[in-house]
C-alpha positions in Angstrom: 95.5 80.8 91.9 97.1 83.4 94.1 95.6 86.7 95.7 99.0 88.3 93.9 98.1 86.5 90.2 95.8 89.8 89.1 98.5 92.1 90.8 100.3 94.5 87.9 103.8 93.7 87.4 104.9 97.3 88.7 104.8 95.5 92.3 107.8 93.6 92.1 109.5 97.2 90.6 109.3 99.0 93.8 112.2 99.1 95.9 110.0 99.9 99.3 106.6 99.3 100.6 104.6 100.7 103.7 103.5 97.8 106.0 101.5 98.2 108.8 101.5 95.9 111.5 99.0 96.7 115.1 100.2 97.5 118.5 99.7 95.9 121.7 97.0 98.6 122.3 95.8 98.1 118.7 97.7 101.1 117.2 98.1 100.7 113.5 101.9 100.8 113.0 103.3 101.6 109.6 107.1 101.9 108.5 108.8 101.7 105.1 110.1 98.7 104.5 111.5 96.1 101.7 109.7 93.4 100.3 110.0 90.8 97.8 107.2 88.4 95.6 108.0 84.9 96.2 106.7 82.1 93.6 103.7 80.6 96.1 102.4 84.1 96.1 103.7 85.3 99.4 105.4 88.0 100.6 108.6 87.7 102.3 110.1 90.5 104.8 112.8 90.8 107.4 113.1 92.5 110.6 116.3 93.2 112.2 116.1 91.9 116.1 116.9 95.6 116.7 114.0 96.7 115.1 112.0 93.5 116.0 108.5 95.0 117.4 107.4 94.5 114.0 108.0 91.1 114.6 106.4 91.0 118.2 103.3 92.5 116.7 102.5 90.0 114.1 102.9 87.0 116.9 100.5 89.0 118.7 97.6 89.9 116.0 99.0 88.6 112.1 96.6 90.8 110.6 99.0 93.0 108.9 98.9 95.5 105.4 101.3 96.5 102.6 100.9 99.6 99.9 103.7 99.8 97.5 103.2 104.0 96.6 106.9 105.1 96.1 107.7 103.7 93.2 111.5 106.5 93.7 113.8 104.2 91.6 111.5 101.6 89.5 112.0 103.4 86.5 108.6 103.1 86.3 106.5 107.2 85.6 102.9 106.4 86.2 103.1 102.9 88.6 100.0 102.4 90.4 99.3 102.0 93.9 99.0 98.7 95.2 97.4 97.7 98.4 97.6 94.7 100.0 96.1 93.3 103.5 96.2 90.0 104.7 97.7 87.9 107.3 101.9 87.4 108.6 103.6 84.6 110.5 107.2 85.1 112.1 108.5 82.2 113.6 110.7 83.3 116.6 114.0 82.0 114.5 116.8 83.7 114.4 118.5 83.9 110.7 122.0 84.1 111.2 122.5 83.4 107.1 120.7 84.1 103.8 119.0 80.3 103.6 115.3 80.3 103.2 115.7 84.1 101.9 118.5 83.9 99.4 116.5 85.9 97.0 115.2 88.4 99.2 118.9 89.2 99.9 119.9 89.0 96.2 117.6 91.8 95.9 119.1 94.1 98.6 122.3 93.6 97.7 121.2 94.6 94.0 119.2 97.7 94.8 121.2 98.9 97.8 124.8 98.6 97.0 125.6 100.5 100.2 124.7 97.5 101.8 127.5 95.4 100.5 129.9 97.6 102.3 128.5 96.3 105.9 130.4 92.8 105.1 133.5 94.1 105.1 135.8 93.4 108.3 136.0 96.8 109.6 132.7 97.2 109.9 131.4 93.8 110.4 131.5 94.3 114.9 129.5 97.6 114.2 126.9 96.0 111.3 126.5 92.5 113.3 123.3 93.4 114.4 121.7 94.4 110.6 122.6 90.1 109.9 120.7 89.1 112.6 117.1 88.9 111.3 113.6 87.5 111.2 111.2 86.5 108.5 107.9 88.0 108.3 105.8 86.0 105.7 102.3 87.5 104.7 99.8 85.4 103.1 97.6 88.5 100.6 93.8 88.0 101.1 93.3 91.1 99.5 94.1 93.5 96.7 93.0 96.8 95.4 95.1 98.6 92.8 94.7 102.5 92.9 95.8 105.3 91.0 99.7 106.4 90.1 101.5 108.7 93.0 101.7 111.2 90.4 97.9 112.1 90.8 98.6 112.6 94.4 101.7 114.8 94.3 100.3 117.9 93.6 102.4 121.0 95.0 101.2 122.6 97.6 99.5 119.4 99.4 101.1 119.9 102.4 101.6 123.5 102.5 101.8 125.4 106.2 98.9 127.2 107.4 98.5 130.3 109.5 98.0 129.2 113.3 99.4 125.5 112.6 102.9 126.0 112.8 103.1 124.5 116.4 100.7 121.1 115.6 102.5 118.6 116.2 104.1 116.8 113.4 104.3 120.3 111.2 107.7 120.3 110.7 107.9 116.7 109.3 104.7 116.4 107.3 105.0 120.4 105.7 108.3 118.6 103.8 106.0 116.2 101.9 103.6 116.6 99.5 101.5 113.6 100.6 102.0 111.2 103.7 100.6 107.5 104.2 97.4 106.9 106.3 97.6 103.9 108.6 94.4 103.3 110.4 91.9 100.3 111.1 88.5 99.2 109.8 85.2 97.9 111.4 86.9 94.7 112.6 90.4 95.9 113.9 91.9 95.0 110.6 94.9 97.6 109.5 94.3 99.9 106.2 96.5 102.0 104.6 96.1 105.3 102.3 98.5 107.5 100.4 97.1 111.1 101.0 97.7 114.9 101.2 97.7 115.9 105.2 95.9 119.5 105.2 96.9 120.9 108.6 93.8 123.2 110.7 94.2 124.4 114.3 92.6 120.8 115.4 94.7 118.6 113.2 94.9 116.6 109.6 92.3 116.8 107.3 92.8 113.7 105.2 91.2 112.2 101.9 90.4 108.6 102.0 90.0 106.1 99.1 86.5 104.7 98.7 88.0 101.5 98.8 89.5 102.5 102.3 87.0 102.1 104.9 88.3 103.3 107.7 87.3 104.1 111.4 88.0 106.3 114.0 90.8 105.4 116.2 94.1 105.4 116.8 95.9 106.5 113.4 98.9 107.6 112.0 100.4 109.6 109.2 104.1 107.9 107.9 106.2 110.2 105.8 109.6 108.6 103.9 112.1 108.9 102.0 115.2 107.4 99.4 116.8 107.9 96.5 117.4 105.7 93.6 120.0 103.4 95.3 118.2 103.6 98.7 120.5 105.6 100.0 119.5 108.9 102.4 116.8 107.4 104.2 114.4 109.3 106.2 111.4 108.6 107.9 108.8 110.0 110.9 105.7 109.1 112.3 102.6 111.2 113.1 100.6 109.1 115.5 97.2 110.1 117.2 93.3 110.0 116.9 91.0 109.8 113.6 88.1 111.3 113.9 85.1 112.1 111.5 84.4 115.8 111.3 81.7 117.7 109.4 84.9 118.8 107.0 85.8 115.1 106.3 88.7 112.9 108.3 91.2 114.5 111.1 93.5 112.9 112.6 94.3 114.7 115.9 98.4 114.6 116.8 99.6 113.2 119.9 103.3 112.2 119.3 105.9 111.7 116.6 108.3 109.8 116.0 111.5 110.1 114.1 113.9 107.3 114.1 115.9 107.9 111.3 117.6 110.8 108.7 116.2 113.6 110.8 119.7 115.4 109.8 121.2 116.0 113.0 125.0 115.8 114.0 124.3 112.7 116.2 122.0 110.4 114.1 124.7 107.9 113.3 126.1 107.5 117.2 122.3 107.2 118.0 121.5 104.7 115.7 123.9 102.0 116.2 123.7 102.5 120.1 119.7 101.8 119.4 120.5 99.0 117.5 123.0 97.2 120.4 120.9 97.7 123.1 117.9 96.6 121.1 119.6 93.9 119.8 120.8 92.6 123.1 117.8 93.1 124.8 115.7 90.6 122.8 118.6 87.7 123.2 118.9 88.5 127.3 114.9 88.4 127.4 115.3 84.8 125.8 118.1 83.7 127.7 120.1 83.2 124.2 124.1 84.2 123.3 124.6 86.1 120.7 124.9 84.2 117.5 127.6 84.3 114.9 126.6 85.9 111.8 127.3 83.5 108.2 129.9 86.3 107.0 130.5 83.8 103.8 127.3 83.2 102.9 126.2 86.9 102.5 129.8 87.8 101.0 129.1 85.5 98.3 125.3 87.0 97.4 126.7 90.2 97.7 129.7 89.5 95.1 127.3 88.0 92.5 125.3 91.4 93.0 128.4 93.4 92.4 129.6 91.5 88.9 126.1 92.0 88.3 125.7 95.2 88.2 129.4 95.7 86.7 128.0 93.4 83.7 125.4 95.7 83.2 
């Protein structure tokens, strides 16, 4: 018997979770993310070494969470929220091939036929980098299950108010009608919290779950984006302070952060120039060359995903 067992089947429909991992200074740390079920009832992730603080955070503290609120191409109307928190292990092992994650890539290659253009030749000197992964694996010690998005998604949530235009993180939050809440708990422990941000002069008002028992802190407030195919990806990060006020929860901006879709002419040319130096920089600080990637091996997944899906 699994923490996972009692969790409804729309879990393994979403295409993207929000997981939070903590910061060296404790900082709850959320991004989207993809995740798949595996039969011992863990959770299996991967993290690019471009993208590999996610990785670096769970050696340091494994306490981790996941909350699977988009359900944007399940095919599912009313698919509840799904929390999870528990604790992640990621050996530092570089995967240069699909072996130990076959399915997890099956999956990718299924909902994200995009991706199955990266293993062509052409682009295979620019994508090297997207290959080159590690596996998170969570063990769930907890589950709550709370109400469908569409409760949340009321227009409006988000709306701009007079005197807030400047706060920052306007401009990203006011195109959503709800954002994710990642914060901590009495012991440190990482929550999360689908929401609707309600901007004042000081900050976010925010409504958290009963079962969410959060803390003031560091917070933040994740907004994303995909569509069916996950394609058009967005996300941005409002990170800063929660604090209890006599009008309920505010988190307090300090920074954002917008890695990716933000729409300008440049995002592409920044992107893969992120993803080399990053890259690089976690093999120099091990001493390691850079490995080859198992071309073949994901070639062949990514063919059965295509007569797949032209079977269908």
């Amino acid at each position: 018997m699994t923490v996972l067992d009692s969790a409804p089947t729309a879990l393994d429909a979403y295409r993207t979770c929000e997981f939070v991992t903590l910061g060296r200074n404790g900082t709850p740390l959320a991004w989207p993310t993809a995740v798949a079920r595996r039969p011992d009832g863990t959770l299996l992730l991967t993290t690019s070494l471009a993208f590999a603080q996610k990785a670096l955070n769970v050696r340091r503290d494994g306490r981790v969470a996941l909350l699977f609120s988009d359900p944007t191409g399940s095919g599912l109307d009313d698919a509840p929220q799904v929390f999870v928190g528990g604790r992640a292990q990621c050996p530092d092992e570089i995967m240069t091939g699909p072996e130990g994650a076959e399915e997890y890539w099956r999956m990718l290659f299924d909902r994200q036929p995009h991706s199955r253009s990266y293993l062509s030749a052409p682009m295979r000197p620019l994508m090297q980098w997207y290959y080159l992964r590690l596996l998170i694996t969570v063990e769930p010690e907890q589950l709550t299950v709370r109400p469908p998005l569409a409760a949340l998604s009321e227009p409006g949530a988000a709306a701009a108010v007079t005197g807030t235009e400047a706060l920052s993180g306007a401009a990203q939050l006011s195109r959503f009608p709800t954002a994710v809440l990642a914060a901590r708990d009495a012991t440190g422990a990482p929550l999360l919290a689908r929401t609707r941000p309600r901007p004042t002069p000081a900050g976010y008002l925010v409504d958290v779950p009963p079962d969410c028992a959060v803390e003031r802190g560091s917070a933040s407030l994740l907004v994303h984006r995909h569509d069916e195919r996950l394609n058009h990806m967005y996300n941005a990060s409002v990170r800063g302070d929660l604090r209890r006020t006599d009008e309920g929860w505010l988190l307090v901006p300090s920074v954002v952060v917008e890695p990716m879709g933000s729409g300008r002419p440049t995002d592409a040319f920044r992107v893969l120039r992120h993803t080399k130096r990053s890259t690089d920089r976690y093999l120099e600080r091990r001493g390691l060359p850079r490995p080859k990637v198992q071309w073949d091996r994901f070639r062949a997944l990514a063919k059965s995903a295509a007569q797949k899906e032209q079977a269908s």
